[in-house]
C-alpha positions in Angstrom: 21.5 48.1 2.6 21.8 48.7 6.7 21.9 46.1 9.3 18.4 46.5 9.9 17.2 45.7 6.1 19.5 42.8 6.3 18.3 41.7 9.3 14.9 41.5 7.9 15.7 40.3 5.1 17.3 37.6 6.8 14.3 36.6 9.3 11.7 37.4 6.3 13.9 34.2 3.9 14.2 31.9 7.3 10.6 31.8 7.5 9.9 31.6 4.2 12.0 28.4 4.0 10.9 27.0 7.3 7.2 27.6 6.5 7.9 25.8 2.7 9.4 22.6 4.8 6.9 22.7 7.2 3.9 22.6 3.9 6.2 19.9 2.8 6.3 17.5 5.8 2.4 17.6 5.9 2.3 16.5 2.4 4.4 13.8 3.4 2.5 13.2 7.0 -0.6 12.8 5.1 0.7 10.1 2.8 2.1 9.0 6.2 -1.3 8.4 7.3 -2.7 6.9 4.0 0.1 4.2 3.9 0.2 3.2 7.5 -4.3 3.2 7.3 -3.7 0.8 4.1 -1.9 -1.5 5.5 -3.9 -1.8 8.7 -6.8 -2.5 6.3 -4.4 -4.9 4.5 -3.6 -6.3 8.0 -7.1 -7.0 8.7 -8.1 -8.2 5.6 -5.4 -10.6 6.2 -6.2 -12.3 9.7 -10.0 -12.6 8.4 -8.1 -14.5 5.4 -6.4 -16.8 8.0 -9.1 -17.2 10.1 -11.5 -18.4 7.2 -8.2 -20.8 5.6 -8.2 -22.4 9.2 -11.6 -23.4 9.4 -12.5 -24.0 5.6 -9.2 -24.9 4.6 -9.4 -22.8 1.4 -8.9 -19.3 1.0 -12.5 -17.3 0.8 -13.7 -16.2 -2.8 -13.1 -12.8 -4.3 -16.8 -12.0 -3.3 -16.7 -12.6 -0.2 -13.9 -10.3 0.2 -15.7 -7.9 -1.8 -18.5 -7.9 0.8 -16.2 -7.6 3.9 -14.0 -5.0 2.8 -16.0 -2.2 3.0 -16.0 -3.0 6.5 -12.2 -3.0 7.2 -10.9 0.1 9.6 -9.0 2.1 6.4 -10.7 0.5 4.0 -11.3 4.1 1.3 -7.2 4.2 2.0 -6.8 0.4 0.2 -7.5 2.0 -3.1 -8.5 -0.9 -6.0 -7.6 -4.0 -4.1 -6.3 -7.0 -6.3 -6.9 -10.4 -5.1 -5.4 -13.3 -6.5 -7.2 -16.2 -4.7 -8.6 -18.0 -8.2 -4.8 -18.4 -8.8 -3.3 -19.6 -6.1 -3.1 -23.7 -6.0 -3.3 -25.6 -3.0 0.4 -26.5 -2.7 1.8 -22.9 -3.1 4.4 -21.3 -0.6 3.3 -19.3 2.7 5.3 -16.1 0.8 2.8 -16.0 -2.2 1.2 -13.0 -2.8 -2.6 -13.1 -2.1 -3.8 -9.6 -2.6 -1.9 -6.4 -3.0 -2.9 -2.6 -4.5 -0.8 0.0 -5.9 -0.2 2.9 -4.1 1.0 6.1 -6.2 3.1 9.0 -4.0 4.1 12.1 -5.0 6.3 13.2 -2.3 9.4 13.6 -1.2 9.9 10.5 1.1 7.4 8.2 -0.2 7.2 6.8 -3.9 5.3 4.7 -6.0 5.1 0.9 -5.1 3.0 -2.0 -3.3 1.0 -2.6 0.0 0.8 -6.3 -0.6 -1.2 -9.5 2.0 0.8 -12.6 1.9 -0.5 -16.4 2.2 0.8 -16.3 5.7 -1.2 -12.9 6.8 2.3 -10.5 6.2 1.3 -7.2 5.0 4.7 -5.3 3.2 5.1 -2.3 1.7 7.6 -3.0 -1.7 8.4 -0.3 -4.4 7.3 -0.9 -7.4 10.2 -2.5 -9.3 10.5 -5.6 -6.8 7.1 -5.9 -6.8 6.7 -6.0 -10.6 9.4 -8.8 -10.8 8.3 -10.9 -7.5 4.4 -10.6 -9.0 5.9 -11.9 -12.3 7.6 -14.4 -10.7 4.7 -16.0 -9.1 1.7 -15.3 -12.2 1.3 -18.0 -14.8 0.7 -17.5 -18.3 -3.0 -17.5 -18.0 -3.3 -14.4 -15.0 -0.9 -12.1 -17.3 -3.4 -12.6 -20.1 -6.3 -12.1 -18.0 -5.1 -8.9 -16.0 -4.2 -7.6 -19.5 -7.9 -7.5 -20.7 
């Protein structure tokens, strides 16, 4: 093989590996986009949550957040949105969760886990290991049974 071949050769692999990163990092971009549209939906969700607790002094129902969150900015990115309000008591903590959904990634820079609405209106991203132990943390014997069935 001559310079020339090998120069080609060269330049021909270069592209071929800088066009298969460059496919790879809009794969990831997109689930860029999906994740950071979830939680602004999440986000939203959560100061119509806070709004509603201040002046009823009780979270809303799970229908009533079935009617509004169609209208949330990123609401097709949520996904199956779990809300938790018919267990949470009066006397929990700020930091229990109120409503999370699963998000599943296949890339190389985002993974499985949790966007997930806190009592105090935090939205956080959590893989799905923490999650799975903080969630079971905070269900009682009654919610496991019933998100079994």
């Amino acid at each position: 093989m001559n310079k020339r071949q090998k120069a080609i050769l060269t330049h021909f692999i270069v592209v071929i590996i800088l066009t298969a990163i460059a496919v790879a990092a809009m794969f990831d971009f997109k689930n860029w986009v999906n994740r950071s549209e979830a939680m602004q939906a999440m986000g939203e969700l959560g100061q119509i949550v806070l709004k509603y607790r201040k002046g009823h002094g009780a979270v809303p129902s799970e229908s009533y957040v079935d009617s509004i969150q169609v209208n949330l900015r990123g609401y097709a990115r949520l996904g199956q949105l779990r809300y938790r309000a018919r267990w949470i008591d009066f006397d929990c903590s700020e930091e229990e969760i109120l409503a999370y959904t699963k998000k599943d990634y296949c890339s190389l820079f985002f993974h499985e886990g949790y966007i997930l609405l806190r009592m105090n209106g935090r939205v956080q991203w959590m893989g799905k290991l923490e999650f799975e132990e903080l969630l079971a943390s905070q269900q009682s014997p009654l919610e496991v049974k019933m998100m079994q069935e």
